[in-house]
C-alpha positions in Angstrom: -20.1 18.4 8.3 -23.6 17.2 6.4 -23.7 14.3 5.0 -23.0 14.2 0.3 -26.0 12.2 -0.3 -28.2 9.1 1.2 -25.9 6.9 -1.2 -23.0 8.2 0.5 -22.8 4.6 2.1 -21.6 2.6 -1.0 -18.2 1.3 -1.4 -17.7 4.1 -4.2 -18.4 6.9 -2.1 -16.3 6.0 0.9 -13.1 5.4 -1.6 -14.1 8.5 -3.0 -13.7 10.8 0.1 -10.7 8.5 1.4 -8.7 9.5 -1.3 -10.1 13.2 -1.4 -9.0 13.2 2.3 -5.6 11.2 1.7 -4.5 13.8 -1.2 -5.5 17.1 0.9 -3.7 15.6 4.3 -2.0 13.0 3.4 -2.1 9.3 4.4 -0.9 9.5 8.1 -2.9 12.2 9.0 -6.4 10.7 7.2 -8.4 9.5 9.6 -11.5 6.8 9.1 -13.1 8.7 11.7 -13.2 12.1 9.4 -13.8 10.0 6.6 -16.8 8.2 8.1 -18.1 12.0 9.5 -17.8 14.0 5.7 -20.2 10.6 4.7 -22.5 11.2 7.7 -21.9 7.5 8.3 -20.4 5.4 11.8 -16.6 4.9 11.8 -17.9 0.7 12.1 -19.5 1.4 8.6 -16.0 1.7 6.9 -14.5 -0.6 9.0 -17.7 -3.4 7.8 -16.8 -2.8 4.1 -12.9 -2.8 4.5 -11.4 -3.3 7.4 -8.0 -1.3 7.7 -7.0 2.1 6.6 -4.5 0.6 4.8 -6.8 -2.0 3.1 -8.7 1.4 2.2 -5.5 2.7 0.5 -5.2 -0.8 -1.3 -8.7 -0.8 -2.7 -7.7 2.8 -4.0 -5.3 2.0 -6.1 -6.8 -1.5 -7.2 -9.7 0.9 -8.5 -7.1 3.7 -9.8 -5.3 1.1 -11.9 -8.4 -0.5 -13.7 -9.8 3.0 -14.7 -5.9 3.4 -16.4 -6.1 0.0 -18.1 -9.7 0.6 -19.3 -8.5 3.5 -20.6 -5.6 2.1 -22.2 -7.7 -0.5 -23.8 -10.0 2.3 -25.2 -6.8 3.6 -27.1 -6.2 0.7 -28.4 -9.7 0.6 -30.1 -10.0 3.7 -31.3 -6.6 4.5 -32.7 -4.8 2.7 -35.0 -1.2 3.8 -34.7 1.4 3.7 -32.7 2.3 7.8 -33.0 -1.5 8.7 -32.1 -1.7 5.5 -29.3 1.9 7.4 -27.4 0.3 11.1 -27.5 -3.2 9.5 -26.3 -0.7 7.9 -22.9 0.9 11.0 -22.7 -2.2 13.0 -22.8 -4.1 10.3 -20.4 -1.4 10.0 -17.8 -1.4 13.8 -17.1 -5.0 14.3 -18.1 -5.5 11.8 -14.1 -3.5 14.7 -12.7 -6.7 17.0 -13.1 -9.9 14.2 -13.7 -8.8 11.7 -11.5 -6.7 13.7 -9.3 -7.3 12.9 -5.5 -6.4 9.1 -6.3 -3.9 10.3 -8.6 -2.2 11.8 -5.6 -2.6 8.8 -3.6 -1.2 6.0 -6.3 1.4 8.1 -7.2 2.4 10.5 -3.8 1.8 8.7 -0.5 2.5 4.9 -1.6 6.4 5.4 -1.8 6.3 7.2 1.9 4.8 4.4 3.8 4.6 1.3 2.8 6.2 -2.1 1.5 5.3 -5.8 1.3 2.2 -6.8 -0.4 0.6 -3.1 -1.1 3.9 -2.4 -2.7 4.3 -5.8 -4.6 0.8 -5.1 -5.7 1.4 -1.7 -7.3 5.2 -2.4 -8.2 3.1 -5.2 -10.4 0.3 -3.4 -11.9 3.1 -0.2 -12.9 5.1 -3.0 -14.7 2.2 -4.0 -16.6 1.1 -0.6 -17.4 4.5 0.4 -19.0 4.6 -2.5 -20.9 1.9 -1.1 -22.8 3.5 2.1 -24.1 7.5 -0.1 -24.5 5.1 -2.3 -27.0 3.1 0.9 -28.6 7.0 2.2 -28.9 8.2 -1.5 -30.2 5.2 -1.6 -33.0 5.9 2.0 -34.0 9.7 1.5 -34.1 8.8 -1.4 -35.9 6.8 -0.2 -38.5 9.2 3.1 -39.4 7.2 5.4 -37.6 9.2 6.4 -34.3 13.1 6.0 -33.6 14.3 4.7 -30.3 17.2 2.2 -29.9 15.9 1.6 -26.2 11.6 1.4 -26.0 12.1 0.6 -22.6 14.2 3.1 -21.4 12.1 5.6 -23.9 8.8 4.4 -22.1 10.2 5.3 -18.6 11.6 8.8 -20.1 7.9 9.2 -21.1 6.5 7.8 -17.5 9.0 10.2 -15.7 8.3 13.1 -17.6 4.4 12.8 -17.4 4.3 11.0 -13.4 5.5 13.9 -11.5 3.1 16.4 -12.8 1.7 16.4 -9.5 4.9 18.0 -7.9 4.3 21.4 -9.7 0.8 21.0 -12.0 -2.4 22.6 -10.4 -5.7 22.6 -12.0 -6.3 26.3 -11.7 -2.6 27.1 -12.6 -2.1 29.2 -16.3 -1.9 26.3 -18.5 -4.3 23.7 -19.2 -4.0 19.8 -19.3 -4.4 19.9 -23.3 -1.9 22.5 -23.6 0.6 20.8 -21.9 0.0 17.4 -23.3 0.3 19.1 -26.6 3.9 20.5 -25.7 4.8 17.5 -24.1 3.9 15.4 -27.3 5.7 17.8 -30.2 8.5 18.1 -27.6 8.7 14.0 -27.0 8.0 13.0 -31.0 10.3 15.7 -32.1 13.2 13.2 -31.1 11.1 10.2 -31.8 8.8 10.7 -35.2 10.7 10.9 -38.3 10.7 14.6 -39.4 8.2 14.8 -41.9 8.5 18.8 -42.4 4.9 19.7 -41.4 4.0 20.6 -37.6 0.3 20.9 -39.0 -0.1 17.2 -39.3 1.4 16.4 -35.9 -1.1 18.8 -34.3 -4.0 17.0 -36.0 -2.9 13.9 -35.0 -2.3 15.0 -31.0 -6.1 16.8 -31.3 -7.3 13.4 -32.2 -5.4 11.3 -29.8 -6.6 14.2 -27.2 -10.4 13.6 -28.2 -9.9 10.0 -28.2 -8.8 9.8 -24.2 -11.8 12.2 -23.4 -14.4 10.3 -24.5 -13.4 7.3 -22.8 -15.4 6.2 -20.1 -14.9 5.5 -16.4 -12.0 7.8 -16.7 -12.1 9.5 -12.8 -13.5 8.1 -9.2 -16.6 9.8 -9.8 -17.1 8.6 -13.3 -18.4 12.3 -14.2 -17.3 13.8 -17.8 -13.6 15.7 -18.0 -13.0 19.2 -17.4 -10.6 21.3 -18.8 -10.4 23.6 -21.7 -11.6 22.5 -25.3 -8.5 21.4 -26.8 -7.2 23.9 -29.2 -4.6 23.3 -31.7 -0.9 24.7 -31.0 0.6 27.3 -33.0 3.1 26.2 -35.3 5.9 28.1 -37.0 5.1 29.1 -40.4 
């Protein structure tokens, strides 16, 4: 197979294909030696810049994690409340299924099939930290009146589970887009969070901006290219 490009030797490229190869195959049957062939580089070329397979699966998710806390940092800039900072995580945790999706499969698929010890205490860390993030963006919002939970906690990991396993049934090419279901995820999610206000209109202004705010973060993918998907459009409400 040719070679992508004469850069194809950088770190970035060869975690890149790794994952590519890792969510197609899986990890046991991803070889270096494939890897190292889709590059047009030697097998000792990968082994120079990391070492093990399994060290390449480490770097992987070292990388997948800080594009998810940069983009959770980027929320937290650009949106000031706790309602529009929860449908912005919704929205950005299944929005990786489709933009960031080959180390999306990786982090979230092949990790819990074949490994423990220090890969796993690595990851089991960085998810903690992560869903602190969304039990304190539930915690401000609860306290401020503007959500209901008796449990953030237990709420954040209802919101985690729900959005997580998108990769067991979602498919980029499948009927429904990313935006239109974060946007049913988010009215379905609020409706038992947000107190009722009466007006669906406002809620769906608020999810297109939270929606626009995660797509212009930066970094947001492996290969640091802009989103794809659909426009977001706004969901029909009930008159």
């Amino acid at each position: 197979m040719p070679g992508r490009s004469p850069r194809a030797s950088s770190r970035d490229a060869i975690l890149r294909v790794f994952a590519e190869h890792v969510a197609d195959r899986g990890y046991a049957d991803t070889s270096l030696g494939d890897v190292a062939a889709e590059l047009n580089l030697s097998k000792g070329t990968i082994v120079h810049h990391f070492g093990t397979k399994e060290a390449l699966l480490r770097e992987v998710h070292v990388a997948y994690f800080a594009r998810r806390f940069a983009e959770a940092d980027f929320v937290h800039a650009h949106l000031a409340d706790p309602v529009s900072r929860l449908v912005a995580m919704v929205y950005a945790l299944l929005a990786a299924h489709r933009d960031d999706r080959a180390a999306s499969l990786a982090c979230l698929r092949e990790l819990v099939r074949y490994f423990d010890g220090d890969l796993t205490d690595y990851v089991r860390k960085q998810r903690v930290r992560y869903t602190e993030i969304v039990v304190d963006i539930l915690r401000a919002g609860v306290g401020r009146g503007l959500l209901r939970t008796p449990d953030p906690q237990m709420t954040a990991l209802q919101v985690f589970g729900m959005c997580n396993y998108a990769w067991t049934w979602y498919r980029p090419d499948g009927p429904q887009s990313v935006e239109d279901i974060a946007r049913l995820f988010a009215h379905n999610v609020l409706a038992g969070l947000v107190t009722p206000s009466g007006d669906d209109r406002e809620l769906d202004v608020l999810i297109t901006e939270a929606i626009e705010t995660v797509r212009k973060a930066p970094g947001r993918s492996a290969a640091g290219a802009p989103e794809g998907g659909n426009p977001a459009e706004p969901v029909p409400t009930a008159p």
